[in-house]
N, C-alpha and C positions, 0 to 999 in steps of 0.2 A: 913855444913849448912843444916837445914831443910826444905824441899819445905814449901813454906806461898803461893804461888800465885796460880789462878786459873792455867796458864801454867807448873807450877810445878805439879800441879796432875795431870795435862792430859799426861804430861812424864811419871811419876810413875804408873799411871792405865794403859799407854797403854804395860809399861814391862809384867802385870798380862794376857794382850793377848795372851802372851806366854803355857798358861794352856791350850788354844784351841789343841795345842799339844799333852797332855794328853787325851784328847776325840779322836783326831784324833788315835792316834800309837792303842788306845784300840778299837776302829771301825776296823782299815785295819787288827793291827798283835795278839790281843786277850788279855786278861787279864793277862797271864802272863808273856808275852813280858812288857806291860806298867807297870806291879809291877818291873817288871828288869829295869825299865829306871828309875819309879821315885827314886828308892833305889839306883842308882848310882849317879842320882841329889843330892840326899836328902847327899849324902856321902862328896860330891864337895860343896855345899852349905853348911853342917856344918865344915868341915877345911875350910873355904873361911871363916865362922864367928869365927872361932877360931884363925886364923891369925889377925883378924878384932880385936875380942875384948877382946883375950887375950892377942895377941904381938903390937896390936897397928899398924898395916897397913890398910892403907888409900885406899880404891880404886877410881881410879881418879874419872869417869862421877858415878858410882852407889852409893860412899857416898853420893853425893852432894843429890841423892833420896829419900833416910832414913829420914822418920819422925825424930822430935826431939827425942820420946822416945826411939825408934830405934839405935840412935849415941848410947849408951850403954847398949843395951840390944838384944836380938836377933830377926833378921828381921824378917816380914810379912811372905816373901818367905818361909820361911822354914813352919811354922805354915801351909800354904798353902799347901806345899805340904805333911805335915804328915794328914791333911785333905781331901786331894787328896788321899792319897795311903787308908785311912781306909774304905771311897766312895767305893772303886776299892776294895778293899777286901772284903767286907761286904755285901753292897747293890746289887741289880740287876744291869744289864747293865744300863739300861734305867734311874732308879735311880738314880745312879754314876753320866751318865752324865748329867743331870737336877742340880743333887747338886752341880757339880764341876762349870758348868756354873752359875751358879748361884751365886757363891762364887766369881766369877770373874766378870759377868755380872750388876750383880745386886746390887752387892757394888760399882762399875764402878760410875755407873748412877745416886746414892746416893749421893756417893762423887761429881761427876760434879754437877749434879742438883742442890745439897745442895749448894756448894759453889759459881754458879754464879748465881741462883736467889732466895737461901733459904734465907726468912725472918722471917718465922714463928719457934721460940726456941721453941724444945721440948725435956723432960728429960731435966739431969744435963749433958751433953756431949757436950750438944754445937747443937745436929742432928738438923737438919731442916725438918719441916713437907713434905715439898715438895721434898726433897730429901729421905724420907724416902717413899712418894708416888710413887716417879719413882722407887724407888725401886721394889715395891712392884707388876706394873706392867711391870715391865721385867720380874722378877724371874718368875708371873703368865705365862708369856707369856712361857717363859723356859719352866716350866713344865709342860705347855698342851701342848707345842711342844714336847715332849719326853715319858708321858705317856696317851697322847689323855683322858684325866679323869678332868673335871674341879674343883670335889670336893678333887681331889688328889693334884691337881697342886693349889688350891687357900690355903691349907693346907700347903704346902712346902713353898709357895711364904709368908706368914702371919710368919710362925716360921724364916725361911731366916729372913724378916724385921724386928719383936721383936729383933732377938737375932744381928744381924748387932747393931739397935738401943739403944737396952736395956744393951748389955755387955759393962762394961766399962775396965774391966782388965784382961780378957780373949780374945786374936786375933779373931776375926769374921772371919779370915781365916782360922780356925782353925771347929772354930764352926759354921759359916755357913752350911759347907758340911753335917758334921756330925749331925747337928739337924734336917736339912731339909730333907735331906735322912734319917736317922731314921724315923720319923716320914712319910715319905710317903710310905718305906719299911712295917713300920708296920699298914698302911691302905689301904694297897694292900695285906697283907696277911688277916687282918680283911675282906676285902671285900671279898676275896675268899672263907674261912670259910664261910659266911654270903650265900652268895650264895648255898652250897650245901646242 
């Protein structure tokens, strides 16, 4: 069955807490300890969905989590974390973890926001205006906590929200990481060309 109630998401979003993991092992043990963690999740998480949705097992309390689409199609998690490893490959540190929180944080706050006091429908998705507003100030807050630049961090926080909002058939966990770290990757090397 798929979560419908406000407690059913605050289950589901607090599993995405889990990610705080990933900033944490890459802070203490470095970049390529945390590409060795998430590549061994990311191995356990795809046969965990390939027992799921190829042989048909059930896992007790984490199906009961699975959005609707999700019951036959492949979870959030995984999407997350191939978004999470390309952050960690790609981007700067500081980067990485703005996008990865943000991909957690920020859709968190959307999701609750939106569903216990969004009233105002915006787009064809169902989002709520006010769910897409807390969004938008977390993720800010994210990343002017991580790269001290408000024109960097209100850039990440704006493309996070669009694309959270705006995609409908592409995982936002997927593409949060990746657009908001791109984009703040490539206006922090603009800004440094710019500078010299």
């Amino acid at each position: 069955m798929a979560p419908s109630s406000f407690l059913d998401e605050i289950l589901r979003k607090g599993l995405h807490l889990a990610s705080v993991a990933i900033v944490l092992v890459y802070a203490f043990f470095g970049k390529q300890i945390v590409l060795y963690f998430m590549t061994v999740y990311l191995v356990l998480i795809l046969l965990i969905e390939h027992m799921r949705l190829d042989r048909g097992f059930r896992l007790p309390v984490l199906h009961y989590l699975l959005r609707r689409k999700e019951e036959t199609s492949i979870g959030g998690h995984v999407y997350f974390t191939l978004g999470a490893i390309v952050a960690v490959s790609v981007f700067s540190q500081n980067v990485a973890y703005a996008a990865i929180l943000m991909a957690t944080f920020g859709d968190m706050s959307a999701a609750l926001i939106g569903k216990s006091i969004g009233r105002t429908r915006i787009f064809r998705g169902g989002k709520s205006l006010e769910g897409c507003t807390a969004e938008f100030i977390v993720d800010l807050i994210i990343g002017y906590a991580f790269l001290s630049n408000w024109s960097i961090a209100f850039a990440m926080a704006l493309v996070a929200t669009f694309v959270e909002t705006s995609f409908e058939k592409i995982d936002d966990n997927l593409t949060i990481p990746v657009f908001s770290g791109f984009v703040a990757e490539l206006l922090l090397i603009l800004t440094t060309y710019v500078r010299l």
